[in-house]
N, CA, C and O atoms as CSV, one atom per row, in Angstrom:
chain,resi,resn,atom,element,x,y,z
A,1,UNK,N,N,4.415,-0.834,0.304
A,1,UNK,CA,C,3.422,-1.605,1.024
A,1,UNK,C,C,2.571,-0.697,1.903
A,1,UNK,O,O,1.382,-0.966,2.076
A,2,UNK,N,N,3.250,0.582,2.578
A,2,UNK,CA,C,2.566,1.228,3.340
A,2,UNK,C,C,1.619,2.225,3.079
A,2,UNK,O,O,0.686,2.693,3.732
A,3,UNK,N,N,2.219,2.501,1.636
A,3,UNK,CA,C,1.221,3.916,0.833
A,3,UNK,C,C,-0.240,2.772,0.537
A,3,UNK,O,O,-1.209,2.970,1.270
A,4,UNK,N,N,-0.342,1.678,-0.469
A,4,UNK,CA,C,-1.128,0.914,-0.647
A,4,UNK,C,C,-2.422,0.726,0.982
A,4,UNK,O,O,-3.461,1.354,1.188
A,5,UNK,N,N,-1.917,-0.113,1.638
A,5,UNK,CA,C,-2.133,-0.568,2.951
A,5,UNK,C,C,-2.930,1.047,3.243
A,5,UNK,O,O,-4.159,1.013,3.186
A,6,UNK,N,N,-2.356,2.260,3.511
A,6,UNK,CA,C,-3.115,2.901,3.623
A,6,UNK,C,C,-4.248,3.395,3.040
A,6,UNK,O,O,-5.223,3.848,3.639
A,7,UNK,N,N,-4.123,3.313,2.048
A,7,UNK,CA,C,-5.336,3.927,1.144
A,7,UNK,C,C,-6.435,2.474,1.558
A,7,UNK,O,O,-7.604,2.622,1.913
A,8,UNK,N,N,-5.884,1.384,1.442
A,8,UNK,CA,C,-6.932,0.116,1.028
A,8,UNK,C,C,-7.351,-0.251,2.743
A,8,UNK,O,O,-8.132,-1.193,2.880
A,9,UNK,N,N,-6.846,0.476,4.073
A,9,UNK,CA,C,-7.295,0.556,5.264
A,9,UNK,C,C,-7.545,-0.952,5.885
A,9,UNK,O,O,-8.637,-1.315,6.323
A,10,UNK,N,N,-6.298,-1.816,5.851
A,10,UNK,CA,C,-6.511,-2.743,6.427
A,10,UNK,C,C,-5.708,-2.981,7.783
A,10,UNK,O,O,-4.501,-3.191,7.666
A,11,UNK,N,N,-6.218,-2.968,8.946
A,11,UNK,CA,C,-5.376,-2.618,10.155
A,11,UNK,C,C,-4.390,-4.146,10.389
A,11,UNK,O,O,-3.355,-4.263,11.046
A,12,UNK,N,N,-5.085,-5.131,9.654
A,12,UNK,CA,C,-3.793,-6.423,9.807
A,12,UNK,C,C,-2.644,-6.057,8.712
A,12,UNK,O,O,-1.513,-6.102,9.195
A,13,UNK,N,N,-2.694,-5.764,7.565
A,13,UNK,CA,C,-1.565,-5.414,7.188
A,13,UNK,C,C,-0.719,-4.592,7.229
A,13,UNK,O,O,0.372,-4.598,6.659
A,14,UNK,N,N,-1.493,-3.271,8.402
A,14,UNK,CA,C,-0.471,-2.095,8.492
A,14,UNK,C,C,0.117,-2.725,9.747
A,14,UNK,O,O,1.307,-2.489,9.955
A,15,UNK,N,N,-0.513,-3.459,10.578
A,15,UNK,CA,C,0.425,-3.953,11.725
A,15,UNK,C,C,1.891,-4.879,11.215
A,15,UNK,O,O,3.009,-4.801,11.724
A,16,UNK,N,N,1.507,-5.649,10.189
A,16,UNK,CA,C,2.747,-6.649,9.722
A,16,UNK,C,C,3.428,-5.996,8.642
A,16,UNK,O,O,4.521,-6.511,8.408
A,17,UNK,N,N,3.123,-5.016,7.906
A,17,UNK,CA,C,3.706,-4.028,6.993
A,17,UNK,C,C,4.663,-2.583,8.022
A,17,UNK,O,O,5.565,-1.945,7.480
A,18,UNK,N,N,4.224,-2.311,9.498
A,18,UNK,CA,C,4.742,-1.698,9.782
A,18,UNK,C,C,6.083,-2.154,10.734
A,18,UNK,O,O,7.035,-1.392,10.897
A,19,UNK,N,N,6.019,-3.357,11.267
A,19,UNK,CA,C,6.884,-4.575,11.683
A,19,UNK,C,C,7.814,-4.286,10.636
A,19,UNK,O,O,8.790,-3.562,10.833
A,20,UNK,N,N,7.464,-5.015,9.116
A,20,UNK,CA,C,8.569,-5.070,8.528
A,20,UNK,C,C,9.347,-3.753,8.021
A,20,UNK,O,O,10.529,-3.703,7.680
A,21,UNK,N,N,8.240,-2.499,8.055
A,21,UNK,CA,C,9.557,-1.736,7.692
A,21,UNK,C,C,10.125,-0.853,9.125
A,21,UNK,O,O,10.812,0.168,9.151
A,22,UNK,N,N,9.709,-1.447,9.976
A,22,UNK,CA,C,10.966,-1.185,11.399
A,22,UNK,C,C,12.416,-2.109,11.180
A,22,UNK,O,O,13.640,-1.986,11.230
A,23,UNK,N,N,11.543,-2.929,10.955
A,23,UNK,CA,C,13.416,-3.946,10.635
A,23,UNK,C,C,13.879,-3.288,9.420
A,23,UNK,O,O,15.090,-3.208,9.215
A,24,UNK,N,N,13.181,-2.891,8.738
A,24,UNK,CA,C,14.392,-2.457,7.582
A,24,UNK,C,C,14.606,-1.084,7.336
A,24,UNK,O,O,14.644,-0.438,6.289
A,25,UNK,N,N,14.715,-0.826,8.330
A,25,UNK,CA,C,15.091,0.358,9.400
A,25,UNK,C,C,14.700,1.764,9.256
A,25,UNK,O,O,15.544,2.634,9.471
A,26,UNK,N,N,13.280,2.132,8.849
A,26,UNK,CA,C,12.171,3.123,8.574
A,26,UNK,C,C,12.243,3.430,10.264
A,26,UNK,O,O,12.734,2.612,11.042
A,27,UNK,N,N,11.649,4.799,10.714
A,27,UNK,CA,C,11.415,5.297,11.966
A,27,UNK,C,C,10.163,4.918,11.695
A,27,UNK,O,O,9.600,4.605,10.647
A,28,UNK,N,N,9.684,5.026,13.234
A,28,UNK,CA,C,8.318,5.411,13.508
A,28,UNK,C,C,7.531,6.441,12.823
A,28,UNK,O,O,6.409,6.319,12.331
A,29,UNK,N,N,8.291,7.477,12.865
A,29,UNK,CA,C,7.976,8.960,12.227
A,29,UNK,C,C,7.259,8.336,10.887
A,29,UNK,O,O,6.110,8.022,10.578
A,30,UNK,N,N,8.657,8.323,10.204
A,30,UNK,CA,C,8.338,8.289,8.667
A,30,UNK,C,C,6.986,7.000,8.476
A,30,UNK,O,O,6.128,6.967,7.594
A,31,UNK,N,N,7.167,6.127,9.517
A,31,UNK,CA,C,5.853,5.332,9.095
A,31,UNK,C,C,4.670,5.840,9.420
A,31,UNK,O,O,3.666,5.613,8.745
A,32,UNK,N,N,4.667,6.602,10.522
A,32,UNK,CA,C,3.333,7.140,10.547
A,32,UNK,C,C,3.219,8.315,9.239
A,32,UNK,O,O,2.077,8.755,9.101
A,33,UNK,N,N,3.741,8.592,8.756
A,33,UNK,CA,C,3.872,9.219,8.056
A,33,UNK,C,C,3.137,8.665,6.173
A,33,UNK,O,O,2.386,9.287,5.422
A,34,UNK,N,N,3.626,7.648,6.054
A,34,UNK,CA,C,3.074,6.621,5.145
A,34,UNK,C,C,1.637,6.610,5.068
A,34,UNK,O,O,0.822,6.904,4.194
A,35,UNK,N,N,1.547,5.995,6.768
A,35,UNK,CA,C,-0.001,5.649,6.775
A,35,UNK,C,C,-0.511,6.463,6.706
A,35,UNK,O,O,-1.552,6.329,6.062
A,36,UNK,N,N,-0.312,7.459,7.102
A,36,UNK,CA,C,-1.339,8.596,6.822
A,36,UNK,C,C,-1.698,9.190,5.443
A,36,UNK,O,O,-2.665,9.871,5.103
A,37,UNK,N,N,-0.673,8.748,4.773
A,37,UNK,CA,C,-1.059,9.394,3.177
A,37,UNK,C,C,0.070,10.434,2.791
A,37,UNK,O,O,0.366,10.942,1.709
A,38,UNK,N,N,0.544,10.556,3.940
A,38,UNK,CA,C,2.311,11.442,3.150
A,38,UNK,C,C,3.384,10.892,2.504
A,38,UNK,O,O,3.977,9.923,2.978
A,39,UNK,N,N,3.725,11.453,1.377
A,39,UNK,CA,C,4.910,10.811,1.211
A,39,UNK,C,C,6.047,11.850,0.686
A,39,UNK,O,O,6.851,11.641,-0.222
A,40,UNK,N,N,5.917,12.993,1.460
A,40,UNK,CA,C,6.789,14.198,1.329
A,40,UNK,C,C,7.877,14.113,1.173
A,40,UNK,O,O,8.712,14.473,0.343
A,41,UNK,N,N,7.812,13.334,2.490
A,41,UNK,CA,C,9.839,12.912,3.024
A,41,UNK,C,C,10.443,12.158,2.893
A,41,UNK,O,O,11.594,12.119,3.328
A,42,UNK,N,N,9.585,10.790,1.887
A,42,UNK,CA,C,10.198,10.074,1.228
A,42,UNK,C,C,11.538,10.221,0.393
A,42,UNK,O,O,11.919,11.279,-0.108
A,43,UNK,N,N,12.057,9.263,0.334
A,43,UNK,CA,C,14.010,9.236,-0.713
A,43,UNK,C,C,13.293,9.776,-2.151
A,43,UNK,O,O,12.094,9.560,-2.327
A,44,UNK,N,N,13.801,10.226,-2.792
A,44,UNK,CA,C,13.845,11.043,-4.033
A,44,UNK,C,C,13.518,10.111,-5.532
A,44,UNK,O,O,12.922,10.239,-6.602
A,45,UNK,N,N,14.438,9.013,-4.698
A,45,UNK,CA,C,14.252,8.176,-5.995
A,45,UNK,C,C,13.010,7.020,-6.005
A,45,UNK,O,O,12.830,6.211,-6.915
A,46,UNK,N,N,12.228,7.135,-4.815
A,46,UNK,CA,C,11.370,6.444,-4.245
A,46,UNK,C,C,9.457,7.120,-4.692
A,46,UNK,O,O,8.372,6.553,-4.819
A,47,UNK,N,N,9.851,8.328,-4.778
A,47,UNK,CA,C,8.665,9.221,-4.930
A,47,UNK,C,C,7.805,8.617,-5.698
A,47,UNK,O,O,6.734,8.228,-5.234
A,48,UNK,N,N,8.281,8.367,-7.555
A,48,UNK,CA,C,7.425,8.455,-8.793
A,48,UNK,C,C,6.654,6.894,-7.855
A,48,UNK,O,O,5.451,6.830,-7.602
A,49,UNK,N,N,7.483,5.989,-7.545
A,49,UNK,CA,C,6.845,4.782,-6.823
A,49,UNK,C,C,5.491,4.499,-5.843
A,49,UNK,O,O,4.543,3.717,-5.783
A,50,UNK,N,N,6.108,5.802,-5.032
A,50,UNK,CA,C,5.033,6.003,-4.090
A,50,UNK,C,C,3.550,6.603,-4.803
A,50,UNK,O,O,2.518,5.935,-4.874
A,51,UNK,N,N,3.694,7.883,-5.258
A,51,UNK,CA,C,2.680,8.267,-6.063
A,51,UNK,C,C,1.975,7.295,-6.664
A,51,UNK,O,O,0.749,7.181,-6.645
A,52,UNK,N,N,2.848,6.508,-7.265
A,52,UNK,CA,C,1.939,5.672,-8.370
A,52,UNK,C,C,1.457,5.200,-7.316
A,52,UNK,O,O,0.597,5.901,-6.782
A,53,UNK,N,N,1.767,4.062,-6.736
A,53,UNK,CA,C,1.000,3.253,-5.355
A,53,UNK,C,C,-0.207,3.657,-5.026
A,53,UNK,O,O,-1.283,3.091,-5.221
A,54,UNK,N,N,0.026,4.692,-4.502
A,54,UNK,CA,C,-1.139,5.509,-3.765
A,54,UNK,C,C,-2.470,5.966,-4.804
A,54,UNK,O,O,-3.491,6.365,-4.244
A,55,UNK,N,N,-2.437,5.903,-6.230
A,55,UNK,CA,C,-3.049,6.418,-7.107
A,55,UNK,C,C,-3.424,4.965,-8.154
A,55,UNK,O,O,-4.203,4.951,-9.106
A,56,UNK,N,N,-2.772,4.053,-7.732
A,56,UNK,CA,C,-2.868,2.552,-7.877
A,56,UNK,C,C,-4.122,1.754,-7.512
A,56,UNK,O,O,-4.897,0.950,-8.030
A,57,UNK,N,N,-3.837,2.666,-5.851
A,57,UNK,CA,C,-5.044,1.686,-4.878
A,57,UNK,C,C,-6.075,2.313,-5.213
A,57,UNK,O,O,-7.047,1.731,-5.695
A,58,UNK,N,N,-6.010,4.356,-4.897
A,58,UNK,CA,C,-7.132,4.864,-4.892
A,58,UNK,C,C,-8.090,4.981,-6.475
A,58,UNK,O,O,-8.893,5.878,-6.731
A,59,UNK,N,N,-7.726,3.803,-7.392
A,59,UNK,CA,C,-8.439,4.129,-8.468
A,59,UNK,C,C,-8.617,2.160,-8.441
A,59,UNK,O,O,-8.872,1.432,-9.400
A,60,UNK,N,N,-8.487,1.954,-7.683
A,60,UNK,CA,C,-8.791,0.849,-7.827
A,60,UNK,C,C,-8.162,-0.659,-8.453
A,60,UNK,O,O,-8.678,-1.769,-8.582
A,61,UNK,N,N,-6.581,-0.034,-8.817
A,61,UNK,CA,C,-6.284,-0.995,-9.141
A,61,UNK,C,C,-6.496,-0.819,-11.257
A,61,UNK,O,O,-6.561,-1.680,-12.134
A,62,UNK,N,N,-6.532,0.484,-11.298
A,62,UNK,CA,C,-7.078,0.601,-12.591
A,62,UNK,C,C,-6.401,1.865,-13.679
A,62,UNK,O,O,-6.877,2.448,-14.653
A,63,UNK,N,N,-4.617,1.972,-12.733
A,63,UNK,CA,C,-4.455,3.277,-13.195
A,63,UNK,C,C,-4.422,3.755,-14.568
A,63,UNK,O,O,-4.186,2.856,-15.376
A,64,UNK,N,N,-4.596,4.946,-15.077
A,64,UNK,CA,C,-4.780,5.411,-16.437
A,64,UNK,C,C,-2.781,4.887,-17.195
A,64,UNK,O,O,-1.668,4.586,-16.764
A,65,UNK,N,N,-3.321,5.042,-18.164
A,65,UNK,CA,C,-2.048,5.112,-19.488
A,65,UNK,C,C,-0.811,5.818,-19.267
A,65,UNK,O,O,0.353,5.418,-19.285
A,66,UNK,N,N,-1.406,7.171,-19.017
A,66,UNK,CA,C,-0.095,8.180,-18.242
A,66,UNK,C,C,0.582,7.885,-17.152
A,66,UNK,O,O,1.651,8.482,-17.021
A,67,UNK,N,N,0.318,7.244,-16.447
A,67,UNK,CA,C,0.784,7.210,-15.144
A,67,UNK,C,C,1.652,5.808,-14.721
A,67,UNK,O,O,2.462,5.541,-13.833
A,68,UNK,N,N,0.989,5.006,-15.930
A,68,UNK,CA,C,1.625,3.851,-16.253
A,68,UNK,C,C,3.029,4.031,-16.879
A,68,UNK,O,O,4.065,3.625,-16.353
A,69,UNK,N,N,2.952,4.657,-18.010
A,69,UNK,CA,C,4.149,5.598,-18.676
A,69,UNK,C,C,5.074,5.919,-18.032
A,69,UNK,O,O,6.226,5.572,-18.289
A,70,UNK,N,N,4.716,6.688,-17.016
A,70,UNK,CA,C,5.498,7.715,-16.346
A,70,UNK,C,C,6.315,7.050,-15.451
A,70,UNK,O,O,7.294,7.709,-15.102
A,71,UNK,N,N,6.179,5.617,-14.833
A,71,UNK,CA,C,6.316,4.728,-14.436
A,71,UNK,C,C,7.369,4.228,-14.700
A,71,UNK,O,O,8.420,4.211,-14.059
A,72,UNK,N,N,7.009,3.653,-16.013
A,72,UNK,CA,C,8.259,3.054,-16.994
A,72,UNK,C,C,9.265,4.381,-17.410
A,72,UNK,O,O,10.467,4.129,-17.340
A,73,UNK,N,N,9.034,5.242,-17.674
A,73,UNK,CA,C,9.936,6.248,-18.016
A,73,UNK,C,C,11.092,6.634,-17.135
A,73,UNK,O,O,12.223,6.988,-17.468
A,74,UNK,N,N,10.537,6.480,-15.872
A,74,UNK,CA,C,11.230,6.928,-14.239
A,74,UNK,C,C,11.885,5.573,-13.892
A,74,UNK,O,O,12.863,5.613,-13.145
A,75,UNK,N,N,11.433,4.318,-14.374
A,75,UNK,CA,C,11.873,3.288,-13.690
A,75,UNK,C,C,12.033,2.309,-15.194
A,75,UNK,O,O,11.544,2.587,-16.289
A,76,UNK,N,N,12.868,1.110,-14.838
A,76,UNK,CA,C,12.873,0.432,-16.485
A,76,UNK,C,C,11.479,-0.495,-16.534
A,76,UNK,O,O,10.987,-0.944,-15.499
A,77,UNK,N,N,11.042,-0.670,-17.537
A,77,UNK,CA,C,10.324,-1.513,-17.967
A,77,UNK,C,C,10.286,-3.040,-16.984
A,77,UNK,O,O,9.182,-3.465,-16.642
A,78,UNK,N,N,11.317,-3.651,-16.656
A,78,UNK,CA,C,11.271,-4.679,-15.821
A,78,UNK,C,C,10.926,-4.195,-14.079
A,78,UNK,O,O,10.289,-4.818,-13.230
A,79,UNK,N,N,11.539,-3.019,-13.993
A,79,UNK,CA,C,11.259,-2.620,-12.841
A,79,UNK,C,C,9.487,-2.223,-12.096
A,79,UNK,O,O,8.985,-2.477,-11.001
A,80,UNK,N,N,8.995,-1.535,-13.285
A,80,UNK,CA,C,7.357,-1.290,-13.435
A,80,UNK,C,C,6.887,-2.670,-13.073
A,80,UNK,O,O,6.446,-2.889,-11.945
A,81,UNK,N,N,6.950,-3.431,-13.815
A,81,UNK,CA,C,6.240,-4.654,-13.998
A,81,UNK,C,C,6.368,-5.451,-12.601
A,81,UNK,O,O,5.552,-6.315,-12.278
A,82,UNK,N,N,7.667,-5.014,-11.662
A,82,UNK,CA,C,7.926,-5.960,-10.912
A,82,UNK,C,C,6.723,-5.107,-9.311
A,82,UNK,O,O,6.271,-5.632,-8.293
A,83,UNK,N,N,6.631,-3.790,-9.809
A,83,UNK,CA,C,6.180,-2.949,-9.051
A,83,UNK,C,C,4.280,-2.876,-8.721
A,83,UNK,O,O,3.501,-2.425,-7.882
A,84,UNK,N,N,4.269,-3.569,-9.880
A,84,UNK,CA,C,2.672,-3.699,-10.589
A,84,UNK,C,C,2.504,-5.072,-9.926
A,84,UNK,O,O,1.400,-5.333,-9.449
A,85,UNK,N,N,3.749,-6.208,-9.830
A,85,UNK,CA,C,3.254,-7.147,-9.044
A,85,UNK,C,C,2.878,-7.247,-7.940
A,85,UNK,O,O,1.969,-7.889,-7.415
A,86,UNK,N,N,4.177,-6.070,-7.318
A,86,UNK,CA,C,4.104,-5.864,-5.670
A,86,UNK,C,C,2.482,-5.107,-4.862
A,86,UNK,O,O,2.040,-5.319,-3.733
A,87,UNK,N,N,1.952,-4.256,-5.909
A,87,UNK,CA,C,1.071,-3.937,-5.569
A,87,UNK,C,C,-0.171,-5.131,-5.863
A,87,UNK,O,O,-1.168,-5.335,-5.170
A,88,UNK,N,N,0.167,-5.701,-6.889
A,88,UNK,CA,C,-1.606,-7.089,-6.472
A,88,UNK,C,C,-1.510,-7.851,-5.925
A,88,UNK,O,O,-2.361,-8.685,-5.619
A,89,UNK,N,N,-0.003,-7.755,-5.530
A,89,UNK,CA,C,0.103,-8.866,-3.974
A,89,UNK,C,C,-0.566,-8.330,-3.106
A,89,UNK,O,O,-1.493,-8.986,-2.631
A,90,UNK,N,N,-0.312,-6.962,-2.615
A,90,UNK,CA,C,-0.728,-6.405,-1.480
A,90,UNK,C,C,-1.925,-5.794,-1.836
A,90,UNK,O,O,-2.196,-4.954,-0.977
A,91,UNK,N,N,-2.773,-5.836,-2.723
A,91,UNK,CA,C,-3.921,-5.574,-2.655
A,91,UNK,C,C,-4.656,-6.604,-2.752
A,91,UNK,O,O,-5.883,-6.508,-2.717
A,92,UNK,N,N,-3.806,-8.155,-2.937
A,92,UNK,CA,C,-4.381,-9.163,-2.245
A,92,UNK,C,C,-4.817,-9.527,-0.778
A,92,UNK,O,O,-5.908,-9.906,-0.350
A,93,UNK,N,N,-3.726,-9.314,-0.199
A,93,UNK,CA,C,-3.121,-9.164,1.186
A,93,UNK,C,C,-4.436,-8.170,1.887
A,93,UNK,O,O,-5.128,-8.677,2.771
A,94,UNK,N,N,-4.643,-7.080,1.531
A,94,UNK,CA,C,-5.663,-6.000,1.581
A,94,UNK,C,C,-7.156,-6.508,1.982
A,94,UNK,O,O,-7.780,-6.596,3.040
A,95,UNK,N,N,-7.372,-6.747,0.867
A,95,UNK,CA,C,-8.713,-7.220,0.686
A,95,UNK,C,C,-9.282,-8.998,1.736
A,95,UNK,O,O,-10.173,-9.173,2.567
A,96,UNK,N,N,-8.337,-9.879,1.185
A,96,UNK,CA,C,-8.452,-10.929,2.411
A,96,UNK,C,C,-8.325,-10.081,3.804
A,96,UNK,O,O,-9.179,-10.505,4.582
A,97,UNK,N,N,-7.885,-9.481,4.135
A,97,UNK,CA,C,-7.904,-8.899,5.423
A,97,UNK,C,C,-8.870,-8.015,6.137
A,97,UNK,O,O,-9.102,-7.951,7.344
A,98,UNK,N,N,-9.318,-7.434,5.275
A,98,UNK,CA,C,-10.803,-6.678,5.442
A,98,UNK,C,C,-11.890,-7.624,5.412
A,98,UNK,O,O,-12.519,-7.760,6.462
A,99,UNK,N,N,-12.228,-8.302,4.409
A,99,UNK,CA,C,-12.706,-9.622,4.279
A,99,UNK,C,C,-12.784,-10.117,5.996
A,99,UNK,O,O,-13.780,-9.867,6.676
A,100,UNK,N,N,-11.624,-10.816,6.522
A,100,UNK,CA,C,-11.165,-11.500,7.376
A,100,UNK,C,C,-11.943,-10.168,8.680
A,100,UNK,O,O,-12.566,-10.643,9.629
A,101,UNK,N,N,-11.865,-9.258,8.613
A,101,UNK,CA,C,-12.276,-8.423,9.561
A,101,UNK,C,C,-13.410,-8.095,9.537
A,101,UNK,O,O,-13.809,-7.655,10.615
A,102,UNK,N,N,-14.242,-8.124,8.612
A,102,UNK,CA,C,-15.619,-7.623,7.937
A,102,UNK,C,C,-16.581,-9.100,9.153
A,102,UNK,O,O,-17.127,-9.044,10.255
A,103,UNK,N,N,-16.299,-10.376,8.009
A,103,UNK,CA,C,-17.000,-11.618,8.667
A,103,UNK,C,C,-16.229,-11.730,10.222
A,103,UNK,O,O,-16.656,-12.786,10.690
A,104,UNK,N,N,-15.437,-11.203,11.056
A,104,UNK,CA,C,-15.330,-11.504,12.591
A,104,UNK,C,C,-16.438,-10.810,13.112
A,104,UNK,O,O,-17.122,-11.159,14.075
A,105,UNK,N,N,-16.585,-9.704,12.348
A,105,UNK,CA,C,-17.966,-8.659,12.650
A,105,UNK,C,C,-19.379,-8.901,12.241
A,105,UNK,O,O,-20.477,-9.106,12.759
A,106,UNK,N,N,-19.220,-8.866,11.902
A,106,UNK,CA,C,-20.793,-10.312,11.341
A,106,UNK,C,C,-21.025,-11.267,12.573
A,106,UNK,O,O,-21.942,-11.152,13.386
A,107,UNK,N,N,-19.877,-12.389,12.571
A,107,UNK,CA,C,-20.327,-13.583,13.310
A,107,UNK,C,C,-20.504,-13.200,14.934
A,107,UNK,O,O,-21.216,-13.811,15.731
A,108,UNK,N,N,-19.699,-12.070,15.206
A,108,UNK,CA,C,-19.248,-11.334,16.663
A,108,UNK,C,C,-20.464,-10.818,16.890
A,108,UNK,O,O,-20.747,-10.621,18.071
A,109,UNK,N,N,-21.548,-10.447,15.771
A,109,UNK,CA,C,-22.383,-9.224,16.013
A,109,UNK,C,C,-21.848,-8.161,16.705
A,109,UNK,O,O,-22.079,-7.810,17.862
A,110,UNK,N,N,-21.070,-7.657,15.840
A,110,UNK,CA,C,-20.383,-6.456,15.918
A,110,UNK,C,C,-18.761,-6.574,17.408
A,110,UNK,O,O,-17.821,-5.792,17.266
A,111,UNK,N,N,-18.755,-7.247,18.212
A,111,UNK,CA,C,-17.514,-7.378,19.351
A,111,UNK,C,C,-16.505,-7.412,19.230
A,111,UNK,O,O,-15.717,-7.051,20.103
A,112,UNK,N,N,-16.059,-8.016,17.703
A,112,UNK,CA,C,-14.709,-8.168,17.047
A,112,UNK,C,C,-14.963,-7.942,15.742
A,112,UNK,O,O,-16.106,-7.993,15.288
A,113,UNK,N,N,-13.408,-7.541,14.688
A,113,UNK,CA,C,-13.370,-7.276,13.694
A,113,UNK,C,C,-13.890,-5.358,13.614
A,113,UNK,O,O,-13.728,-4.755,14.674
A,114,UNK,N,N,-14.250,-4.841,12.860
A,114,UNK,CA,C,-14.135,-3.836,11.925
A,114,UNK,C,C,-14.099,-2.882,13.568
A,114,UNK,O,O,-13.992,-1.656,13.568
């Protein structure tokens, strides 16, 4: 949620994306760490996940063949798919939220939102 959220720069979902992974017991560190676009120090078995994520958002939601592959190869076939959901949730989540921040800035003439 946090690699996504970062790339797609929505400050309401990194606030409720970073909530939830304090409870499920991520440091501060490692989350700032997320948002920023690292995922160095991520768990091992977590990596091929993250990458993809991050290369998910920054292409738009459009990743190539290989990477899709590589995906399923590293993870099972049900697992990809469940991973591919998690991300158009949250690039649902994303976009309503920018959206949601874009028009406070509009109607605010500029005082609230972006």
């Amino acid at each position: 949620m946090l690699a996504v959220t970062a790339v797609n720069d929505c400050r309401y979902c990194s606030h409720f994306h970073t909530k939830q992974a304090l409870k499920s017991g991520l440091s501060q560190e490692e989350i700032d760490l997320l948002l920023s676009g690292n995922i160095a120090n991520c768990p091992e078995d977590e990596y091929v996940a993250l990458i993809y994520a991050q290369y998910w958002a920054e292409t738009n939601a459009n990743p190539d063949s290989d990477a899709v592959n590589k995906l399923k190869e590293v993870y099972s076939d049900e697992k990809a798919e469940a991973i591919e959901l998690i991300l158009r949730m949250i690039r649902m989540g994303n976009l309503m939220g920018n959206t949601w921040d874009y028009f406070l800035y509009r109607v605010s003439f500029g005082r609230l939102g972006v």
